[in-house]
C-alpha distance (Angstrom), angle and dihedral (degrees) to the residues before:
residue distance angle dihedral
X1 . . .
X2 3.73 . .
X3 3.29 90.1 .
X4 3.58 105.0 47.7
X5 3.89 78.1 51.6
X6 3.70 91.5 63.2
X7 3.74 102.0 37.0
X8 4.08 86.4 54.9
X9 3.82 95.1 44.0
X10 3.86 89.8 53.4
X11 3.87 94.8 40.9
X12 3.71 92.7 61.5
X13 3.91 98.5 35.7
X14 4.20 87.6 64.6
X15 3.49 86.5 52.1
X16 4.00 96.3 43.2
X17 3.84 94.5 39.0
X18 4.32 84.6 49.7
X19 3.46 87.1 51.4
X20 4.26 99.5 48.7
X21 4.00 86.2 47.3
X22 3.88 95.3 54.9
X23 3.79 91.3 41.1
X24 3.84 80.6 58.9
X25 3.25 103.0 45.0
X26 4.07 88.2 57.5
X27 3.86 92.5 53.2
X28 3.89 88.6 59.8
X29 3.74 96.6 34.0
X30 4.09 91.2 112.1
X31 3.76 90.3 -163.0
X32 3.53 92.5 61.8
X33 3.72 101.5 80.2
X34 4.09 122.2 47.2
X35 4.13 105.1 -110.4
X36 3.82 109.2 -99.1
X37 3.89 95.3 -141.3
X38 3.80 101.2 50.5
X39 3.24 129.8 94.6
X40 3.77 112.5 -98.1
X41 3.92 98.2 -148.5
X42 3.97 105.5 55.1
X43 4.02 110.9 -145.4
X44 4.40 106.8 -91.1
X45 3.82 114.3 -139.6
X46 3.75 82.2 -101.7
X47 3.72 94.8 62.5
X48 3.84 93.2 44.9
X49 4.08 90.2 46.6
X50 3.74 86.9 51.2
X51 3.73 92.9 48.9
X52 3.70 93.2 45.0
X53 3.94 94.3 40.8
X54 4.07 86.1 54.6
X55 3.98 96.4 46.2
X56 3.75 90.6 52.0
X57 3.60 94.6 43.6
X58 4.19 94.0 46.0
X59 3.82 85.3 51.1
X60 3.95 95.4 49.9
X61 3.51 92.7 45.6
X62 3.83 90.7 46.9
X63 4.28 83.6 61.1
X64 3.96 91.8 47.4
X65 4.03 89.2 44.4
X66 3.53 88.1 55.1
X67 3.71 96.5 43.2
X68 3.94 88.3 50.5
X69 3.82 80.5 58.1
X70 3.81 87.2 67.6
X71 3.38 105.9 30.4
X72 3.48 110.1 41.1
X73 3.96 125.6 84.0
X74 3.50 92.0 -174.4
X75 3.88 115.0 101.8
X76 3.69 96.9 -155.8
X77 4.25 89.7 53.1
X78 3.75 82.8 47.2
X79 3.71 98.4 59.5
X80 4.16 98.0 33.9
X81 3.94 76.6 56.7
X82 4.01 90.3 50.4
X83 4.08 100.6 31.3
X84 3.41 100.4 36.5
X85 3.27 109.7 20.4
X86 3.86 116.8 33.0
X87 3.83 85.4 24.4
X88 3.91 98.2 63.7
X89 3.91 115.3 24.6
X90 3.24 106.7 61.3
X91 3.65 89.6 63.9
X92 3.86 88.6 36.2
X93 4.10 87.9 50.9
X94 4.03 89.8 46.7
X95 3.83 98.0 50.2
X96 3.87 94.2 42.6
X97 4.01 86.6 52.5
X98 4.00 90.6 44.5
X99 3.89 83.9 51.4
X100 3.88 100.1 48.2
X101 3.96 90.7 39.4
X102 3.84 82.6 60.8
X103 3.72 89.0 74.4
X104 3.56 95.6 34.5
X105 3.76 98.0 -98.2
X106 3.77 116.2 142.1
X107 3.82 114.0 -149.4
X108 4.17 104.1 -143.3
X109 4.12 109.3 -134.0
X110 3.37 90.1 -137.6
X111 4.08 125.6 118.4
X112 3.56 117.8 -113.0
X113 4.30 106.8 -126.7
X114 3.39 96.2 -102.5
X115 3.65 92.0 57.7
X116 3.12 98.6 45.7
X117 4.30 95.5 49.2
X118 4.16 80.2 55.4
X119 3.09 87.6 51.0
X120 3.83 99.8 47.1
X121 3.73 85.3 47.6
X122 3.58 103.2 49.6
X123 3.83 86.3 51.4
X124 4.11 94.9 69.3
X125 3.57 83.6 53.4
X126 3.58 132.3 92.5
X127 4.12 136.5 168.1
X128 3.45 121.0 -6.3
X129 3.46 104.1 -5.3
X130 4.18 84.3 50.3
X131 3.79 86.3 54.2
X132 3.86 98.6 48.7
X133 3.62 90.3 51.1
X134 3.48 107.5 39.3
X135 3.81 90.2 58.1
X136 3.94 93.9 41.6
X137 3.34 78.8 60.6
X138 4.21 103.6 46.5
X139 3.71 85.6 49.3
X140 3.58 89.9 61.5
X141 3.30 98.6 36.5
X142 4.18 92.7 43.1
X143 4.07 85.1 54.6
X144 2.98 100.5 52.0
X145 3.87 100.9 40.9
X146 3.75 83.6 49.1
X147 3.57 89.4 59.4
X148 4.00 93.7 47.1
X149 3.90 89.9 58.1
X150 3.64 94.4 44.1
X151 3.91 90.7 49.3
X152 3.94 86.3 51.2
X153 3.94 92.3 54.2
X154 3.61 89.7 56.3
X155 3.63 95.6 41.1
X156 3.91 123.0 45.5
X157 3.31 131.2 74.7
X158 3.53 99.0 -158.1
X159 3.53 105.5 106.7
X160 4.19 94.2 -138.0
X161 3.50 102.3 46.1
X162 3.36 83.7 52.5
X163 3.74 94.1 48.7
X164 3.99 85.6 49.8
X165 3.47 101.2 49.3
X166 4.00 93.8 49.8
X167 3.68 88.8 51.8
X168 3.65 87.9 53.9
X169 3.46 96.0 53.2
X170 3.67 105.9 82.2
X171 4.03 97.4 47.9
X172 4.00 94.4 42.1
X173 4.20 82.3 47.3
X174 3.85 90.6 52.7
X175 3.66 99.3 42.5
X176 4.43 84.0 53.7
X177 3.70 86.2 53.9
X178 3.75 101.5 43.5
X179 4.05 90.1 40.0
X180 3.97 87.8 49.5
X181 3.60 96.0 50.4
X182 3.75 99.1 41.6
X183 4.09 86.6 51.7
X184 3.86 88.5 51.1
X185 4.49 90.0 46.7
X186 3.85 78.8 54.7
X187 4.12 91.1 46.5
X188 3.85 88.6 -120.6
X189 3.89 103.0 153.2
X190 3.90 103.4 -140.5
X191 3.92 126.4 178.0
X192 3.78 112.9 -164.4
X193 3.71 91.3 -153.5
X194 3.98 89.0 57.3
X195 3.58 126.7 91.8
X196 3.56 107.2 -118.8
């Protein structure tokens, strides 16, 4: 009897003892629970292209801004340049690379080509032609970046792009409006919906 006694006691304390060391291993099994501090909704290739797209774009228009500065005799050009322009992106170009370097995306400084023929082009310009141009050209570009943020509000799921891009709403809205109206006091037919 004594020995049945035994034989049972140490058949279920293998199992038992098998059973307490598994439990533990899931309580220190760091994968098992989500991490409390990061963000829930990783950044999509969309949100990253968007931030990127915006950085690049803030930074080229900071070069034509400052460019309108010099060639422009026109003091309404002069202070979209200053109050819209050279006003707002740099802070919009910082946070959007603060944002993207959060998930370990670099944003390049580099101008995409299309930028960079504008800007080529707007450079053997001076005066009024500058002036008609340049802002035929920011109330294209003003549309359609409008449209890019608005498209990111409805889209992401991460929580501070989204934040970002509503913030950026209202200045990128106002700089369409002031670009489009300045273009039409300088009879400059511009369609938004156009490619420039």
């Amino acid at each position: 009897m004594k020995l049945e006694a035994l034989i049972l006691s140490a058949v279920l304390a293998i199992p038992m003892a098998m059973m307490g060391q598994s439990m533990g291993n899931q309580n220190t099994n760091t994968n098992a629970y989500p991490k409390s501090n990061k963000n829930m909704t990783e950044m999509s290739t969309s949100d990253q292209h968007f931030l990127c797209t915006l950085a690049q774009e803030d930074h080229s228009e900071i070069d034509l801004a400052r460019l309108a500065l010099k060639k422009s005799t026109n003091p309404k050009v002069q202070e979209y340049a200053k109050s819209k322009i050279l006003a707002a992106d740099p802070s919009m170009e910082q946070q959007a690379r603060t944002i993207a370097q959060q998930d370990n995306e670099n944003i390049s400084n580099t101008t995409n080509k299309m930028e960079k023929n504008e800007c080529d082009k707007l450079s053997k310009l001076s005066g009024t032609q500058f002036d008609k141009e340049y802002m035929k050209y920011e109330a294209w570009k003003q549309e359609k970046d409008l449209g890019s943020v608005r498209q990111e509000i409805t889209s992401t799921k991460n929580q501070t792009v989204k934040d970002y891009a509503r913030k950026e709403e209202p200045p990128v809205k106002q700089a369409a409006q002031s670009a489009e109206q300045i273009a039409t006091s300088l009879g400059v037919q511009t369609t938004a919906s156009s490619k420039y």
